[in-house]
N, C-alpha and C positions, 0 to 999 in steps of 0.2 A: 720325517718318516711316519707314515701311516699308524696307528695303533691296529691291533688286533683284536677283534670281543671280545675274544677269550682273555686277553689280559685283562681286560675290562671286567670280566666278570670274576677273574681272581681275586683284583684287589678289591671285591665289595662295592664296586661302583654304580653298579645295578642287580636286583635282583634277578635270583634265576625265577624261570615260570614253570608250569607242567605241563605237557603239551598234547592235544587236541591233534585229530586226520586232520587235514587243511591238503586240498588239492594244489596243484604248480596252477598259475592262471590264476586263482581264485582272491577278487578284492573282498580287501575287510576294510575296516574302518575302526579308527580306536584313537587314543587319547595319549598326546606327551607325557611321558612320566618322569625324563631323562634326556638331557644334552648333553654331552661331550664337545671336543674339538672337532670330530673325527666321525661320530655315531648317533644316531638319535632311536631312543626308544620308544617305541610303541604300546599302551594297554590295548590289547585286540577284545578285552571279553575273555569270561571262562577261567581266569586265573593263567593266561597267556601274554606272553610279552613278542611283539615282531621288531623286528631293527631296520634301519636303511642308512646308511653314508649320508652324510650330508652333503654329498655330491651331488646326493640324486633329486633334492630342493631345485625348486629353478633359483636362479641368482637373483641376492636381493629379496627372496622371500623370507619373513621372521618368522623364524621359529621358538618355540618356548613352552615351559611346563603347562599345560593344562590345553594345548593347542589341539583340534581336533583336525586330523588329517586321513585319506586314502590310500592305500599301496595295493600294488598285486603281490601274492605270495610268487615266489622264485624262485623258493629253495628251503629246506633245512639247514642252519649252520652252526656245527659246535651244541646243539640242542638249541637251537633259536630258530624261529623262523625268520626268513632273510622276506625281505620287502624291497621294490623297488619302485617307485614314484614315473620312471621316464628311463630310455634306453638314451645312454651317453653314446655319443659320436664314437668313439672308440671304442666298443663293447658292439659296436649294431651290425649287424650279416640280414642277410633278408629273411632269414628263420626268424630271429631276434624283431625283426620290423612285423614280421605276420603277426608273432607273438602280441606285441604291440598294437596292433590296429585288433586284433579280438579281443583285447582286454580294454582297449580304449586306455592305452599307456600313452604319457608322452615320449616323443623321438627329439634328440639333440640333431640339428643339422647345419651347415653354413652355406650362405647364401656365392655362388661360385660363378654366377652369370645370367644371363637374362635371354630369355629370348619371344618369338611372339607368344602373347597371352600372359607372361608367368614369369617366374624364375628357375634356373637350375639349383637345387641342393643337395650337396652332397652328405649322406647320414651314414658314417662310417666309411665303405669301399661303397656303395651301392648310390646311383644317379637317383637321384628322385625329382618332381616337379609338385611347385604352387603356385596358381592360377593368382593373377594380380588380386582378383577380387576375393580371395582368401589370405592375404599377407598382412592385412589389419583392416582393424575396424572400420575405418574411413577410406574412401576413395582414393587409389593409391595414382599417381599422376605419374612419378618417374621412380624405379624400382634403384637408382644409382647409390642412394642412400644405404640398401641392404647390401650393397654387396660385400663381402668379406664378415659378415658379421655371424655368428655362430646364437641359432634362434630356436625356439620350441615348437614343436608341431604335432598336431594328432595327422594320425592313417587314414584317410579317406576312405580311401580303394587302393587295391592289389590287382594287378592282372597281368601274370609272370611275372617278369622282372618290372614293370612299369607299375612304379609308386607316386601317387598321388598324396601330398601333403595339406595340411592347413593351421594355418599361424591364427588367422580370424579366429576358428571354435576355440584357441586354448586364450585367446585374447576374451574372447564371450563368457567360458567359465569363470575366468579370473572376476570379469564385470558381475557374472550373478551369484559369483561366489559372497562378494564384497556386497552385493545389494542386500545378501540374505542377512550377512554378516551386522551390516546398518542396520536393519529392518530389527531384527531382534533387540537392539541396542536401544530402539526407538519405543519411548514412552511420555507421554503427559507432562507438560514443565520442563521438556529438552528443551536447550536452546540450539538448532541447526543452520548452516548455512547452502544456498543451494544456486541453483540457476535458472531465470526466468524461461520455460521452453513453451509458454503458450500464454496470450493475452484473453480472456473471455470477457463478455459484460457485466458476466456478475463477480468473478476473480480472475485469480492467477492459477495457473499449471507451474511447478517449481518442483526442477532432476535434484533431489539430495542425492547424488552417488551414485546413481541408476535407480532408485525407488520416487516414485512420481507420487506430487504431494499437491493438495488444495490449499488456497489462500482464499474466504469468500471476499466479495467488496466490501465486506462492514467492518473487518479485519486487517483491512489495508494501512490505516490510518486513522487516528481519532479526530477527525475530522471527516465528513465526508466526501470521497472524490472518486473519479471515474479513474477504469484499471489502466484504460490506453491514454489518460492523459498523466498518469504517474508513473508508468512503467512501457519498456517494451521486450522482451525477448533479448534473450542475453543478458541483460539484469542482474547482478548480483547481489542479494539479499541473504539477511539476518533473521530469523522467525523461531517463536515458541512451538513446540507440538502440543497443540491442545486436545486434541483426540485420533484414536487406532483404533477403527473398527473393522472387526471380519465380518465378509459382504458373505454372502451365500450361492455366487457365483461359483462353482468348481472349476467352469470352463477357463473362469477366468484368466491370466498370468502373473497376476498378483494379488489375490482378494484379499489384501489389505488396504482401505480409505487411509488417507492422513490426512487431515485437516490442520491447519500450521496460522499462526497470526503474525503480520509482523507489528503489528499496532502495538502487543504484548511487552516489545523490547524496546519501544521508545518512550520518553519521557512523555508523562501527561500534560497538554497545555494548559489543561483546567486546573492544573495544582496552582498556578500563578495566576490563573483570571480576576479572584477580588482583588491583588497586588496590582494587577495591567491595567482592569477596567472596573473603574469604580463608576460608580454611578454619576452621571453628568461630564466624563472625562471625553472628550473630544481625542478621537483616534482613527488613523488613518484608515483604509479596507480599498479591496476590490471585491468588485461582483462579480458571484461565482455560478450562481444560479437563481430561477423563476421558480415559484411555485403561483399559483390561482390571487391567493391571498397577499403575494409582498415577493420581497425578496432575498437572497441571503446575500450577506458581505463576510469576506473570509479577511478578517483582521491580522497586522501583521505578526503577532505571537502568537500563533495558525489555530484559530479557533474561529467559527463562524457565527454572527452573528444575525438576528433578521429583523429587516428593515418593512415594518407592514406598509400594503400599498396605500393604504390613508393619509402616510407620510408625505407621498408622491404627487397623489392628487386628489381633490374632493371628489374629481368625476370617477363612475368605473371605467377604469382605462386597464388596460394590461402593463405586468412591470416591464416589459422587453419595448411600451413603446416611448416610455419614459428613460430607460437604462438600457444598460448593453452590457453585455457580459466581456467580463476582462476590463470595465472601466473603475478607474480609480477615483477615489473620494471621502470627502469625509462626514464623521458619524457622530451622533452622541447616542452614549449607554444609557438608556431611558430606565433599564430592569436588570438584574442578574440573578438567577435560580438555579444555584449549584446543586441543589439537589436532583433537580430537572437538566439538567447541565445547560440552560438555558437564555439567552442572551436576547434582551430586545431593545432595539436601536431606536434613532429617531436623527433629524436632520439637526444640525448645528445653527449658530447665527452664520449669518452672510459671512463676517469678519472675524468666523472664529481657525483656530490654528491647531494644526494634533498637540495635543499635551493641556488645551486649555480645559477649565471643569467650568461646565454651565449649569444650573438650574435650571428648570421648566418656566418661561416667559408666561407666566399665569393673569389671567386678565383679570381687573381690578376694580369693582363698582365704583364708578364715579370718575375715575380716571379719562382724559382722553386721548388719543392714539390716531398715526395715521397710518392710513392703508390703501391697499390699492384695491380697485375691482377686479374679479377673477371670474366671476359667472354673474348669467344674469337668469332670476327663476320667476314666475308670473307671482311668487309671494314677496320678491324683494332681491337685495343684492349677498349674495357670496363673497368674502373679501380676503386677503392677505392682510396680517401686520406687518404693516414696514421692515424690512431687516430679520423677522422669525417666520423663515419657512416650518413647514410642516404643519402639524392637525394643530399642534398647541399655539400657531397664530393664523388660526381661520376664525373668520367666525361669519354671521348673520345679522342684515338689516333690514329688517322689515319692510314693507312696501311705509306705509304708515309714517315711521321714521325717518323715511329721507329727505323729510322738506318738500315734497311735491306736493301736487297738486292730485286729489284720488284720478286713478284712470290715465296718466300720464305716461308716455312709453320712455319707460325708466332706458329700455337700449340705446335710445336717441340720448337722454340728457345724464348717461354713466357709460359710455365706450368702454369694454374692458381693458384695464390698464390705468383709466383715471383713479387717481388721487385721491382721496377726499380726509374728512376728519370725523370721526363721530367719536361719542361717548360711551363707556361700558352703562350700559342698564340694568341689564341682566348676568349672571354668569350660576349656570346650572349644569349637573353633570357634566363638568369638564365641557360645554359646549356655551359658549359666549354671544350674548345679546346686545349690539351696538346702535347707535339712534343718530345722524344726521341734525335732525331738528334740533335735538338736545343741548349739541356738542354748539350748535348754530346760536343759542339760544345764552348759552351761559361763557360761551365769548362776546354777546354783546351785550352782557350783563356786566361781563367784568371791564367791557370797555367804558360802560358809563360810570360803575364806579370807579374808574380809576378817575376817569373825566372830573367827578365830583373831587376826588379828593384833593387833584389838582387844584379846585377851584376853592377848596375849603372847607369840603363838605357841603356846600349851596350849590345849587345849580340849577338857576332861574329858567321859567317857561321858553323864554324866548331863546334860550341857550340850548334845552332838552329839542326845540324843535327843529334850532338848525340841525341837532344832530339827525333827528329822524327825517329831516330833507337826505341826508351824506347813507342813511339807508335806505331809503325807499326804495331807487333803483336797482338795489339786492334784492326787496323783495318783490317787485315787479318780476324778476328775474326769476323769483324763485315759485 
């Protein structure tokens, strides 16, 4: 059984108010002050209190102290003013529904049949009709689902007895109720969750709860990557609010900006980079992209690193005609500048494996090495070390140096790809000076001395000449 206010207000369970003219029709707006089972109180302002049943709630809505709500006045009751939220099915006559559509009240109705365009609902004793395309938000396909169910609707239009309904606009308020409701909610350092409803090239469009929010591209991810190849529409994402700006739009329907990152909420890879990539470690990557200068490899504890084109080739060539995006391979960490957040790569040995740590193959005076020919230039030859790609096993042979002859055409007697052996001679900013003749010179030195010592350390005219007979033809040759 029902309470009555006025018991309510006997035993001290709410305060009385003092009361203010207030017209029948007329909305106010005011603040929870009191719940009951049965009652809910209103602060209207002015040192007044309004009531309404908590019948008069739509179902499922929460109610609670400090909750801010609308009602139309109704009545005076017992010295209260009586509020009411929505006309109950059972309370509604078409007076009652007029009443309702001037004040823009809600109507209780149940959904009792269909027919073209709409459905029939009955609101009280009185027929009324809603057009498909006002019985919710979304495109409604088959209305079999509403039938028999007992729904909210504002008054369109009136004209005699023919009522027109709509489910949609009280489905709308509720949505912009709830947007405003977020929106206030929403400050700097929230973590929210939303959904992808737009892809752009420089971010994301992301519906937190009907309030539309920006993601730019540099915030996507601490790594850099494009929107459409990380996300697409529909997406569900996790993002900080990093800034609420009021635009100066009036026109607007929301002149509020939100800017949102979701980079914010994920773990930094760079916290782990000295622990992943130390210097000389050998680590797996794909190419992710070109710049003019090299390229980048996005390594796999997702940090990207870049690979300059010098690595690639001594010529200027472009990195997309050497690599390809999306191809896998491996790296070595040449540099890392955490402060720069900054990674620079460099190619591995032939025969190295992720996880190995190399050193820079540094070239050595006096050392000799072999190599293959890689360019040929009117000063000399271009070359590869055996087994060390990249810039730290290039280096330079002089025309001078390679045992010919001045003026000989080095293309004809060094095909690119041969072979050959020289000696370091030089090695000057990080850029290496190798010699043919040299290398040529001090293996046939070491050949005779070994020749000698075979011999005993003697080794008679006539013995030095057979040997220079078993040369000569090298250097006829040469």
């Amino acid at each position: 059984m029902k309470e009555r206010f006025s018991e309510l207000l006997e035993r001290g369970e709410v305060p009385f108010a003092e009361l203010r003219h207030l017209r029948i029709g007329e909305e106010v707006e005011g603040n929870v002050v009191h719940v009951s089972e049965t009652y809910v109180l209103v602060d209207i302002g002015y040192k007044e209190q309004g009531y309404l049943e908590r019948s008069e709630l739509h179902e499922g809505a929460k109610i609670e102290v400090g909750k801010r709500i609308r009602g139309i006045v109704t009545g005076i009751d017992e010295g209260m003013i009586r509020l009411r939220c929505r006309v109950a099915s059972e309370d509604a006559s078409l007076s009652t529904i007029q009443q309702a559509f001037e004040h823009q009240m809600l109507v209780e109705g149940k959904v009792v049949g269909t027919n073209k365009g709409g459905v029939e609902v009955l609101v009280g004793q009185v027929k009324a009709f809603c057009p498909f395309s006002q019985l919710d938000i979304n495109r409604v396909e088959s209305a079999d689902h509403f039938l028999g169910k007992s729904l909210s609707f504002f008054v369109t239009k009136i004209e005699g007895r023919h009522v027109v309904l709509s489910r949609r606009a009280y489905l709308e308020q509720q949505v912009e109720e709830e947007r405003k409701r977020k929106l206030a909610e929403l400050a700097p350092g929230r973590i929210v969750r939303g959904v992808v409803s737009a892809v752009r090239q420089n971010g994301l469009f992301v519906d937190i709860g009907g309030i539309e929010a920006f993601v730019p591209a540099r915030e996507l991810a601490h790594m850099r990557v494009q929107p459409k190849d990380a996300y697409q529409v529909g997406d569900v994402v996790e993002a900080e609010v990093k800034e609420v700006v009021l635009r100066n739009d009036a026109n607007a329907r929301d002149r509020h900006e939100i800017r949102l990152s979701i980079r914010s909420v994920q773990s930094d890879p760079w916290e782990a980079a000295e622990k992943v990539a130390q210097v000389g470690k050998v680590l797996a990557g794909q190419v992710s992209r070109f710049t003019n200068s090299g390229a980048f490899v996005r390594l796999e504890f997702g940090i990207e690193g870049f690979l300059p084109l010098s690595e690639l080739s001594f010529r200027k060539v472009r990195p997309d005609e050497v690599l390809s995006i999306g191809q896998n391979m491996l790296v070595r960490v040449r540099s890392i500048d955490m402060a720069r957040r900054r990674l620079e790569l460099a190619l591995p040995s032939e025969d190295a494996k992720a996880g190995d740590i190399e050193a820079d193959r540094e070239f050595v005076v006096g050392e000799i090495v072999e190599a293959s020919v890689e360019h040929i230039e009117p000063q000399g030859l271009v070359v590869q070390r055996k087994g060390v790609p990249g810039r730290s096993g290039r280096a330079f042979i002089p025309s001078s140096e390679t045992g010919k002859r001045p003026g000989a055409d080095l293309r004809k007697e060094f095909p690119i790809g041969t072979l050959v052996k020289a000696k370091v001679i030089e090695v000057s900013g990080g850029k290496a000076k190798l010699s043919i003749r040299a290398a040529q010179e001090e293996m046939e030195r070491a050949e005779f001395d070994a020749y000698r010592a075979s011999r005993g350390g003697k080794a008679p005219l006539g013995t030095l000449g057979d040997l220079l007979k078993t040369k000569l033809p090298e250097i006829k040759r040469s």
